[in-house]
Residue, then its C-alpha position, 0 to 999 in steps of 0.5 A: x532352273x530351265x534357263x541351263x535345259x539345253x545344254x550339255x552336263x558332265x556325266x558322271x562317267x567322265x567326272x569318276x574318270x577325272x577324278x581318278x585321272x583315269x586316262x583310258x576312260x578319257x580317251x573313250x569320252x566323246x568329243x563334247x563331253x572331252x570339250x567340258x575338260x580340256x581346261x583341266x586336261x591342258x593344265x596337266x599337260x602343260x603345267x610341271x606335276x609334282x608327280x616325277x614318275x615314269x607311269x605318269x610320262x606316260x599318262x602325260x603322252x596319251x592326254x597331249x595325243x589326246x589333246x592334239x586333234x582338237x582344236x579349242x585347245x590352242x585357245x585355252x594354251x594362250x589363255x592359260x599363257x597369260x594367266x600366269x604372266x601378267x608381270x604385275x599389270x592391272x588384269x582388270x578392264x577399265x572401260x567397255x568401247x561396245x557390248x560385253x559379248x562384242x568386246x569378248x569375241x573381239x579381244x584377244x586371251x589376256x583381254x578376255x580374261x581381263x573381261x570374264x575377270x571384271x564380270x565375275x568380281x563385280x558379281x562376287x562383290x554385289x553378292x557380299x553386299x546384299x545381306x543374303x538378300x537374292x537377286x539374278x544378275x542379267x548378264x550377256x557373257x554369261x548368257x550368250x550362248x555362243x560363247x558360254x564354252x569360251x567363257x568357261x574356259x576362262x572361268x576355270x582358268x582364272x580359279x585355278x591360276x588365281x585362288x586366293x583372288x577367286x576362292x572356289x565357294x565365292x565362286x560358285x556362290x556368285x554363279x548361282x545369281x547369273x543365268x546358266x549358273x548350274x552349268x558354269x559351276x558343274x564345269x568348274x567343279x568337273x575341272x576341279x574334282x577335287x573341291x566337289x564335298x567342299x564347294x557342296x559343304x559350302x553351299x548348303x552351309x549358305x543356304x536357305x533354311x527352307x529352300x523352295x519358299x524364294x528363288x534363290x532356295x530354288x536355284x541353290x537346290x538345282x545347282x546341288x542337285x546337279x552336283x550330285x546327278x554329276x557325282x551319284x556316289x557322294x549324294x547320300x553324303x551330301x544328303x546328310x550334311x542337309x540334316x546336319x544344317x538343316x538346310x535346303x530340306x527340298x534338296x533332300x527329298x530332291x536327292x531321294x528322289x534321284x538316288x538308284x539303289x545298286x540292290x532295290x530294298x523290296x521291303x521298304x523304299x529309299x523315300x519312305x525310310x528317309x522321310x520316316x527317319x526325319x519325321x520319326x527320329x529322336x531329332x526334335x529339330x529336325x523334326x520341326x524343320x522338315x515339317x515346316x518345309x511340308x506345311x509351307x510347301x501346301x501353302x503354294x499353288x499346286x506345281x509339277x516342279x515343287x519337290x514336294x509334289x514330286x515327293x507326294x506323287x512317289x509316295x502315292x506311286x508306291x502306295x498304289x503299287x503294293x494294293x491288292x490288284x482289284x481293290x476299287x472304290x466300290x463296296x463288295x456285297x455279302x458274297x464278298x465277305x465269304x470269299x477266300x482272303x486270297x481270291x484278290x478282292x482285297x487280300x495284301x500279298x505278303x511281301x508287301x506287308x512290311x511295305x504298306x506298314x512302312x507306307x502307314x506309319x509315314x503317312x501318319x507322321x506326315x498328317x500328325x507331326x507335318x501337317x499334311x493335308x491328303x488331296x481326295x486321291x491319296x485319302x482315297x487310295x491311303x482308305x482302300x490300303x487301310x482296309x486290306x486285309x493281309x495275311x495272319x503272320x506277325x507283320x499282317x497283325x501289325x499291320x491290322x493295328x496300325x490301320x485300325x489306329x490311323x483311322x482313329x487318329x485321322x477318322x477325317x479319311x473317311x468322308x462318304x457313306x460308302x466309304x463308312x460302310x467300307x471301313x465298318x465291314x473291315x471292322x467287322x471282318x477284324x472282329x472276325x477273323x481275330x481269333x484266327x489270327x491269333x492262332x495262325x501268327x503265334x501271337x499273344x497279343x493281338x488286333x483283338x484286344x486293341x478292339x474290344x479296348x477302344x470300344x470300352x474306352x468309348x463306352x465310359x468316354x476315356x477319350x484320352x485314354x484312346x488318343x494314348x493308345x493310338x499314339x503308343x501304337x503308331x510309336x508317335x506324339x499326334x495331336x487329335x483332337x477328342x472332338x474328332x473321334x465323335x463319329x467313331x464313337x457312335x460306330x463303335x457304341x451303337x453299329x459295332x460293339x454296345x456295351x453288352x456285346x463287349x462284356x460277353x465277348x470279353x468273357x469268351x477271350x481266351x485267357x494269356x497263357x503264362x503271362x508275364x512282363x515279357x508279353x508286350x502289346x495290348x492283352x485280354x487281361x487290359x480289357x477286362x480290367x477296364x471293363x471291371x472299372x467301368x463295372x460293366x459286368x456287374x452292370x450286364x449280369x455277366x460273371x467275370x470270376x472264371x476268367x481272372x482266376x483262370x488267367x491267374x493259374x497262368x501266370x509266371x515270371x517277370x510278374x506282368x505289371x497288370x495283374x496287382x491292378x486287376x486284383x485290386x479292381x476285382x476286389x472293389x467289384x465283389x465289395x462296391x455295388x456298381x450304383x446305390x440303387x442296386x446293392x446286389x450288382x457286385x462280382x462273385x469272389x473266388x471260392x474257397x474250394x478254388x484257392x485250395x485247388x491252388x495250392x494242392x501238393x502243399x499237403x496239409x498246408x504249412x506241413x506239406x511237402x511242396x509239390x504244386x502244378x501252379x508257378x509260384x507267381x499264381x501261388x502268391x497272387x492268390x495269397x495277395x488276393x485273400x489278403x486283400x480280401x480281406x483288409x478291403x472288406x475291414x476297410x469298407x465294413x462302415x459302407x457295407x453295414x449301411x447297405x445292410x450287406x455283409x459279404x462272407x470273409x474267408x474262414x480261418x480253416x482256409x488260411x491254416x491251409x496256406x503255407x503263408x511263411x513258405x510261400x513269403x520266403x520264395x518270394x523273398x528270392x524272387x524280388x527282380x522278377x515279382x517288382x511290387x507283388x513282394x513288397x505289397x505282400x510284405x505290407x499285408x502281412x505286417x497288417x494283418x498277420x504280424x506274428x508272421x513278421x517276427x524279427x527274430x524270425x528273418x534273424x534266425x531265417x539268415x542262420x537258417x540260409x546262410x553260408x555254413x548251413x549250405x556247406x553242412x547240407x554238402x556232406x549229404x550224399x543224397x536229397x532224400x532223408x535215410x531215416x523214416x519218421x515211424x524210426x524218429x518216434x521210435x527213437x523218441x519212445x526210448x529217449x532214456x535208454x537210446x538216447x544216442x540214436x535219436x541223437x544221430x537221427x537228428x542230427x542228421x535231420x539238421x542237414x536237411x532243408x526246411x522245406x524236406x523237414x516238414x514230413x518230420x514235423x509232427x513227429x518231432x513235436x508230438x514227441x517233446x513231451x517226452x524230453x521233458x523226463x529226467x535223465x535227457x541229453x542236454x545235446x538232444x534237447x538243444x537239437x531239437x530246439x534247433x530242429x524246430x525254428x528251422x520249421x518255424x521259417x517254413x510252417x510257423x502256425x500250425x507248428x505252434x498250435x502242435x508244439x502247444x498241445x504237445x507240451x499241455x500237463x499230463x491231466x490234460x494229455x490224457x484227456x485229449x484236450x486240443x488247441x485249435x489256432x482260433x483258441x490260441x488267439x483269442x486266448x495266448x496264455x494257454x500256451x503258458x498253461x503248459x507241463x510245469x517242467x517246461x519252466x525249468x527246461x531251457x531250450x523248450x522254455x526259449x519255443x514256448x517264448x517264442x510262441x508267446x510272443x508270436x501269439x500276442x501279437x496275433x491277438x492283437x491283430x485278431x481283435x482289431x479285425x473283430x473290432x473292426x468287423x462287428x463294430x458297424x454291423x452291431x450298432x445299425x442292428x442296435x439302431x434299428x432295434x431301439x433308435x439310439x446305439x448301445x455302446x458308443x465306439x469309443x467305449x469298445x475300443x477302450x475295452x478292446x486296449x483294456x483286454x490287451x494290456x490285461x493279456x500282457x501284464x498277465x503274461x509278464x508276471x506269470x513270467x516272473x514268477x517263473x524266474x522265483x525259486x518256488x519250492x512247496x506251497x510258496x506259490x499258492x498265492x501266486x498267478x502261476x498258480x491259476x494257469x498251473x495246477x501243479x504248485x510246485x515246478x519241480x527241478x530236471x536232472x539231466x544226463x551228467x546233472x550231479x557233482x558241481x554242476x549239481x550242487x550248483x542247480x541246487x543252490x540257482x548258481x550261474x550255470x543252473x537251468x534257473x538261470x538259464x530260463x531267467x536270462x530268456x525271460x529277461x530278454x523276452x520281458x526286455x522287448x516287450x518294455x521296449x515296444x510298449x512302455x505302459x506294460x512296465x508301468x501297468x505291472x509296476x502298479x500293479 
């Protein structure tokens, strides 16, 4: 408001002196600065304070002596004379002879209050009754400016000698509507300190929502701000109660504008931190209604006293201030480009880093989230701040990203030829300089990776995709429209990165080292898997298979949540052509010689000791990735077989080598950190290897690791084992007449850990044929027994297929005939062609079960793949060869069942034969006859087997090992019924 520019404001020296009646600091004001107070100051001399002590007669004294040379006081001792003794008369004027001002400066004090009285009710009252409908009352009492220090003595008068009639919010409110308003109430309130928060409070509850779209807005948002230049300790405080009402957003930034820090934030200003706060916080309403003050602020005609405009004009200040000193318009030729970043052209100094991305940031939230439309000056001066080029720490990566993002976001910036030709040398210069970077800030992730990211969204036109990258990396919701990034497009497809530019450049970034989920930010690893999904390495010749396996060898916990997604895509690359016209465009797998590599120090696979230099997080994601491997090419062998293609599946020498079971039971401990790696490898292996996921094997996995086995494992003084295994084979070899020896070396073997069991392995299963001799410790079998599922937790395959060859006949032994796990597989019932002492052995009947079980069920998941990997190749060789197919699917699943229930009923009567008690020929006619070559199963004597235990085997007692070995059949054949009920019926036809 102009209307109050020549006239005199309290300073906020002498309000702070008010308020804290500060008499030393009043005696030093001058003269017309004391003339605003004396109504204040003449009340407290003269009216009886509540406060009787000696400290303030004295402050009284000094304020009379102060008060006694000026002579406006008597005036003001007489209005505040009649103020308080009106004796019940009306203190209103009934009728005016002349003039409102005529009749002021000829009344006398009573009269004059009775004028000023009049004036300001008739005000209040026209005020309540406009429904918040803004009007300017012209009147001469409060216009004349002669008189305006009479009048507001009197106003002050009559608001504190009459309260309750002039309540101090109406007051100011009608003060608002009458010219020189903003003074009246800054004296009022001087006068009255104590009411400053209240009379603010209330003024920004009545106000407007938007303060600058009417007059009253205008006038509200002066009258405040004067309030506050007159009190600058509670302006942040009235500041907040703005946001709080969201009202008057003008006299926010009005505020922001006016406050002096007492220490300047050299890093971010008191405007953009505002501002930014407003736009950026969590506050939805907020948001929206300070961006409505900015879109309705642009709709007016440009005006030097628009807080908005003061507001852009600060803005473009700062930003003009922290540019590079000789940044111009023009664009600097080569000689240019190879200059030092710090010779000036455009190097941004380093404490000016975290300002300029602060700058950015605003900017972007005033054009995206308020609608700012920039004038050519600040979209030219914002350009020219986008393309510096700061210095390689963490704040100038930062900044590098969010300007890259802005001229996604807002690519309306760049308008001229000139300008395009600015902004694709930046864009060269950050392709440039990205590996330095990198190197110099300490950073993982870098503006490098953003880059090639953009440019192969825009090769396989995923605009949405960047339209999300840009807003995650500005840290805001910005509408753009896709249309907009046309331009950007044909830059970065056809100027800056084609397609083949992009894939060799992807190949040459350097892998993450130890990745994991602690690594924020775009990464190489989000490139490269776009562009396998866009199958632009398959499409440019360009081997990407050196590159996931290396980024795969370095890898730790928490496992990043990029890399199952990466794996699968890969997957889908060696298997799927990238188009029908061109079979052979497929990714190479990695190879077997790689994968051993992986797991080198696991020496002899699930037998070794584990030593590796790979994390056990690359170690699983291999094993995920055969897997895989694997169930892809058995789900895509009926499009494989039509492209007349068969990829090369991994041998089963090469799972042999893998510790499978070890590396699931680490990854069981893991499951925080490897999130779905742990679930996804369960699901494979329940598929694909299901004698692995056996559930008595987690049950007697939870003997294994429970608590009293940690507490056994306490008595060993030292990790390592005090016994070799030449001394366990030794003992072994003289079972019968040491047999308390070896039992103290296994004994001492059940305190170990499975992992330091595995050197013993061979060993102890090479030599159970021995066991099987008469006169053996009961105890000792029962610890081997023990001994040997603790290492079916860790190395279960290869433990089987040594078991098995160490319990085959005699005959056989001495053939040297050997199992492989391929044979035992196709075929589970050699593991029942085994020495016939076996059957009447109990705790090497319950391993020989245990293996049993465990190979029939892989027998079945090896058929179904067989099934599955001959079936299409089969019949489009059957097709090609005599037009018709030989034999129908159907058929070959029909007889696949039949060769597996076969298995089963074999097996389950072989075992019932077990339990008989055959003695001599009986069994010739039996099936047991046809896997043994031995007719009789002769019965064991073991060590203290005579006497009624004796007698009791002879006649199959309750405690005889016949009995013993039925009840394990039992149990075994109960499962088997429950899991599948045809194989009761089967064997009960049969």
């Amino acid at each position: 408001m102009s209307d109050s520019a020549g006239l005199q404001f309290v300073s906020p020296y002498a309000f702070e002196a008010m308020q804290k009646v500060d008499v030393a600091r009043l005696a030093a004001l001058s003269d017309p600065e004391l003339r605003l107070l004396l109504p204040c100051l003449v009340r407290m001399a003269l009216c009886a304070p509540a406060d009787q002590s000696n400290a303030w007669a004295q402050d009284k004294k000094l304020i009379l002596r102060l008060l006694s040379g000026v002579e406006a006081v008597n005036s003001i001792v007489a209005l505040l004379h009649k103020a308080g003794g009106t004796n019940g008369e009306s203190i209103l004027v009934s009728q005016l002879q002349h003039g409102l001002t005529l009749e002021f400066e000829h009344s006398d004090p009573l009269r004059r209050l009775r004028l000023a009285l009049s004036e300001l009710l008739a005000i209040m009252n026209k005020v309540s009754d406009s429904n918040g409908e803004f009007f300017l009352k012209s009147s001469e009492l409060f216009e004349s400016p002669v008189y305006l220090e009479e009048v507001a003595d009197v106003l002050c008068i009559l608001q504190a000698e009459l309260p309750s009639l002039l309540p101090i919010i109406d007051v100011a409110e009608a003060l608002l509507h009458v010219r020189n308003g903003e003074w009246f109430l800054c004296l009022l309130v001087a006068n009255v300190p104590d009411s400053f928060n209240e009379v603010c409070r209330g003024l920004i509850k009545n106000g407007e929502r938007q303060d600058e779209e009417s007059m009253g807005g205008r006038r509200r948002t002066e009258a405040l701000r004067q309030l506050c230049q007159m009190n600058p300790s509670q302006a942040l405080n009235i500041r907040a109660m703005v946001i709080e009402e969201c009202h008057l957003p003008g006299l926010g930034v009005a505020l922001t504008l006016d406050y002096k820090p007492d220490a300047a934030d050299e890093a971010v200003s008191p405007l953009v931190s505002y501002v930014s706060g407003l736009l950026l916080g969590t506050n939805g309403k907020v948001r929206t209604w300070f961006s409505m003050f900015i879109r309705n602020g642009q709709q007016r005609k440009r005006e030097s006293s628009s807080v908005l405009w003061q507001m852009r004009r600060q803005l473009l200040l700062e930003l003009v201030a922290i540019l590079p000193r000789s940044r111009s318009t023009h664009v600097p030729n080569d000689s240019d480009m190879d200059t030092d970043s710090s010779s000036g052209y455009s190097g941004l100094r380093e404490e000016h880093v975290v300002k300029a991305s602060a700058l950015l940031r605003l900017y972007c939230a005033l054009m995206g989230i308020a609608g700012l439309r920039p004038t050519d000056e600040e979209a030219e001066q914002l350009l020219q701040l986008m393309t510096s080029r700061p210095p390689a720490t963490p704040a100038g990566v930062r900044f590098v990203s969010l300007s890259f993002c802005k001229l996604l976001a807002f690519p309306n910036l760049v308008s001229t030829p000139e300008q395009e030709q600015l902004m694709v040398m930046w864009l060269s210069w950050m392709i440039k300089e990205e590996e330095y970077f990198e190197s110099a800030a300490g950073v993982s992730a870098s503006f490098g990776e953003m880059l090639l990211l953009v440019a192969m969204y825009f090769h396989s036109n995923q605009l949405s995709a960047i339209i999300e990258l840009v807003c995650s990396t500005l840290g805001m919701k910005i509408a753009i429209k896709p249309s907009s990034l046309s331009k950007m497009k044909t830059i970065f497809t056809q100027e800056i990165f084609t397609e083949q530019v992009v894939t060799a450049h992807a190949v040459r970034v350097a892998v993450t080292n130890n990745l994991s989920a602690n690594i924020t930010g775009f990464l190489p690893i989000h490139c490269i898997y776009q562009l396998l999904r866009s199958r632009a390495f398959t499409k440019h010749k360009v081997s990407i298979k050196d590159w996931i396996y290396r980024q795969l060898c370095e890898t730790t916990t928490p496992l990043h949540t990029q890399l199952l997604p990466l794996i699968d895509v890969y997957i889908n690359s060696i298997l799927t052509p990238a188009s029908k016209t061109n079979p052979e465009a497929t990714n190479q797998p990695i190879t077997e010689q790689e994968i051993l590599n992986i797991f080198q120090g696991l020496a002899g696979g699930e037998g070794g000791v584990v030593r590796s230099r790979y994390t056990i997080t690359t170690q699983l994601l291999i094993l995920f990735y055969i897997l895989s491997y694997e169930e892809a090419l058995l789900a895509n062998t009926k499009s494989l077989a039509l492209m007349q293609k068969k990829p090369k599946s991994y041998s089963p020498a090469l799972m042999d080598q893998i510790p499978i079971k070890h590396l699931i039971r680490q990854a069981q401990g893991l499951q925080q950190e490897l999130g779905v790696l742990h679930s996804a490898l369960l699901r494979l292996l329940a598929t694909n290897y299901p004698h692995l996921c056996m559930i008595e094997d987690w049950i007697s996995e939870e003997e294994v690791t429970g608590t009293l086995p940690l507490l056994r494992k306490m008595l060993l003084t030292s990790s390592s084992c005090k016994y070799s295994k030449a001394q366990l084979q030794d003992a072994f070899q003289n079972v019968l007449c040491g047999g308390p020896m070896l039992l103290r070396i296994l004994e001492h073997l059940t305190l170990l850990s499975a992992g330091d069991l595995i050197p013993y392995a061979e060993a102890l299963t090479g030599s159970m044929g021995l066991l099987l001799e008469d006169g053996v410790s009961r105890r000792i079998l029962q610890t081997v027994n023990k001994l040997w599922m603790v290492l079916n937790t860790v190395m279960p395959r290869r433990l089987w297929v040594m078991t098995v060859n160490a319990l085959q006949p005699t005959l056989k032994l001495l053939r040297q005939q050997r199992y492989t796990q391929n044979d035992l597989m196709v075929d589970p019932l050699i593991v029942l062609r085994c020495d016939p002492r076996v059957f009447r052995c109990p705790p090497l009947m319950d391993i020989t079960l245990h293996m049993l079980n465990g190979y029939l069920l892989a027998s079945k998941a090896y058929l179904n793949a067989h099934l599955k990997e001959t079936a299409e190749f089969d019949r489009q060789a059957n097709l090609g060869l005599s037009g018709q197919p030989d034999t129908p699917e159907v058929t070959r699943e029909e007889l696949k069942n039949a060769l597996l229930a076969a298995q089963d009923s074999a097996a389950v009567q072989i075992l019932l034969e077990v339990c008989l008690q055959l003695r001599g020929g009986g069994a010739d006619d039996s099936l047991l006859s046809n896997v043994q070559p031995v007719p009789e199963i002769p019965m064991r004597r073991q060590v203290g087997g005579t006497g009624a235990h004796g007698e009791c085997e002879e006649e199959g007692g309750l405690l005889s090992d016949l009995r013993e070995v039925q009840c394990l059949i039992c149990c075994l054949l109960h499962q088997m019924f429950i899991a599948d009920p045809n194989i009761a019926k089967l064997v009960h036809f049969q």
